[in-house]
C-alpha positions in Angstrom: -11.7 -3.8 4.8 -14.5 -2.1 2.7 -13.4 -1.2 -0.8 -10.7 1.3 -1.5 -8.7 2.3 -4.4 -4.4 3.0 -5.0 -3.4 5.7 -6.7 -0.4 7.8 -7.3 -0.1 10.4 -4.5 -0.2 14.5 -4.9 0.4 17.6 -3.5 -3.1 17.8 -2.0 -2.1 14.0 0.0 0.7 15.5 1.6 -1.1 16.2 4.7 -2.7 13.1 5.3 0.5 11.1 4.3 2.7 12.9 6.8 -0.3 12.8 9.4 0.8 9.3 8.8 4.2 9.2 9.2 4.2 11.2 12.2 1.8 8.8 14.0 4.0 6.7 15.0 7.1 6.1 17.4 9.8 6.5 15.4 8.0 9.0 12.9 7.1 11.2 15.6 11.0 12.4 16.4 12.2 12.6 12.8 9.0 14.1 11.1 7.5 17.6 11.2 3.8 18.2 10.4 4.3 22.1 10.9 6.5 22.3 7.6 5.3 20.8 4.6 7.3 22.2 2.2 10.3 19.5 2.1 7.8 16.7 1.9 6.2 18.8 -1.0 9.6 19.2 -2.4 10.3 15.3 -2.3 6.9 14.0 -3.8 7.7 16.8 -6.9 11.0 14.9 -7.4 9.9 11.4 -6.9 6.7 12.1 -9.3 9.1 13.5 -11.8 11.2 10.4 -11.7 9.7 7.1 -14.0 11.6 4.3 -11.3 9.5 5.8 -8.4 5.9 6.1 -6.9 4.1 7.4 -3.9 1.3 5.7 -4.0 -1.8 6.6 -1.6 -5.0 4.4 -0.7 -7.9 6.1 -0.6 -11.7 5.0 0.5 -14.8 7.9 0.4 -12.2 10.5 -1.0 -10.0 10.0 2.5 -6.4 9.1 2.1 -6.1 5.7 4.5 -2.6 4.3 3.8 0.7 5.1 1.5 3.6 3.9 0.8 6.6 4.1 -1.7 8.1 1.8 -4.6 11.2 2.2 -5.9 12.4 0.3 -9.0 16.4 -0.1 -9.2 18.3 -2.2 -12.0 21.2 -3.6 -11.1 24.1 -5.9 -12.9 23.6 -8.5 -10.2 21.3 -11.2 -11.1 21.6 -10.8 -14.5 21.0 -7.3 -14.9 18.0 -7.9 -12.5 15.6 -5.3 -11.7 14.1 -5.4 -8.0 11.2 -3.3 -6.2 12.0 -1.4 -2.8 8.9 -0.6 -1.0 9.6 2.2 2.1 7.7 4.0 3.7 4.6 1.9 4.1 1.8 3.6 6.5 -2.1 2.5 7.2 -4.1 5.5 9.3 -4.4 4.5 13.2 -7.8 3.6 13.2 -7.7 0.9 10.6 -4.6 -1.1 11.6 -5.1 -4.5 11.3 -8.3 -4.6 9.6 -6.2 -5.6 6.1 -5.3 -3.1 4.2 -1.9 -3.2 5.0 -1.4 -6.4 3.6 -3.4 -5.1 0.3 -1.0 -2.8 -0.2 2.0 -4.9 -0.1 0.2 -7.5 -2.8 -0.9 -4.1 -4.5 2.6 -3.4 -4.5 4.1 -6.8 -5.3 1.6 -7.4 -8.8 3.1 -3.9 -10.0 6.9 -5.1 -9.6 5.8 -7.9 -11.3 4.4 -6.1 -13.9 7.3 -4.0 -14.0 9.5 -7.2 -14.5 11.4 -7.2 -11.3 12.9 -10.3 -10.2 12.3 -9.4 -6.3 11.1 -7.3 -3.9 12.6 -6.2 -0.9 11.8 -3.7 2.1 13.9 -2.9 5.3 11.9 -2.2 8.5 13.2 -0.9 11.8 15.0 -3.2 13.8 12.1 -2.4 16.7 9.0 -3.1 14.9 9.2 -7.0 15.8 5.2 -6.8 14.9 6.0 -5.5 11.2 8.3 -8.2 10.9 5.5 -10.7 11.5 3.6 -9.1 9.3 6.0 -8.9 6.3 7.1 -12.8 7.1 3.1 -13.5 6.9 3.3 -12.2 3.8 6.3 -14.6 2.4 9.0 -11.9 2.8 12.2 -13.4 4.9 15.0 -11.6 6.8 17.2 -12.4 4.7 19.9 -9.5 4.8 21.2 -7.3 7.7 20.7 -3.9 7.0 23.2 -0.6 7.9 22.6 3.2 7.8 25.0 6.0 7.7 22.9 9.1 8.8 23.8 12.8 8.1 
C-alpha cells in the first residue's frame, strides 16, 4: 500500500464514504447514494460530539477507506473506557492490498492514546472473511451480538 494519510472526515468526504458503504452486499439494500442529506446530517453530529470520529484515509487527495471510533466509559472494569470501531470500509479496488489492516492499528494506537482499556467491533454474522481478518489482527469472538431494528 503506497503512502496514505487519516484524517477526520467532512462534508466534502461524504460522497466517497457512502460510495463506500453502498459497495457492498449488505450496504447496497440499507444505503442510498441519491440522498445525502441524512449522512450529512450524522457526520455534523458525530463531528460535534468529542467521544466520536469519522475518520477517512486519503492517498493523492482521493478518499480510499473510512471508518468510525466511538469512545464509551462505562462503570464496568473499573470505570473502563473502551473504543468501538463501525463502519470500517477500504474502496473496491484496493481490498486486500493492506490498508484495511492500517486502519484498524491506526485505530487501535488512538484508543490507546485515549486510555481505553479495549477495543471492540461487531461485524455481520455473514462476512466470515472479515472475521478472519479481524482474528488476524488479535481481535477474538468473544461476545454474541443482538440488534433490535426500528
Amino acid at each position: 500500500m503506497s503512502v496514505f494519510t487519516i484524517r477526520d472526515a467532512d462534508a466534502d468526504d461524504v460522497p466517497a464514504i457512502v460510495a463506500m458503504l453502498v459497495d457492498d452486499p449488505l450496504g447496497a439494500t440499507r444505503e442510498s447514494p441519491d440522498d445525502l442529506a441524512p449522512y450529512l446530517d450524522a457526520l455534523a453530529e458525530i463531528a460535534g460530539d468529542p467521544h466520536q470520529r469519522v475518520v477517512v484515509a486519503v492517498r493523492d487527495g482521493e478518499v480510499i477507506g473510512t471508518l468510525q471510533l466511538t469512545y464509551m466509559r462505562g462503570l464496568g472494569r473499573r470505570g473502563a473506557t473502551r473504543a468501538q470501531i463501525e463502519a470500517v470500509r477500504v474502496r473496491a479496488d484496493l481490498r486486500g492490498a493492506g490498508l484495511g489492516s492500517d486502519m484498524i492499528r491506526w485505530a487501535i494506537d488512538e484508543a490507546r492514546e485515549r486510555g481505553c482499556t479495549l477495543v471492540q467491533l461487531t461485524s455481520d454474522a455473514t462476512r466470515e472473511g472479515a472475521h478472519r481478518f479481524y482474528e488476524r489482527l488479535g481481535f477474538t469472538a468473544s461476545h454474541v451480538g443482538f440488534k433490535l431494528t426500528f
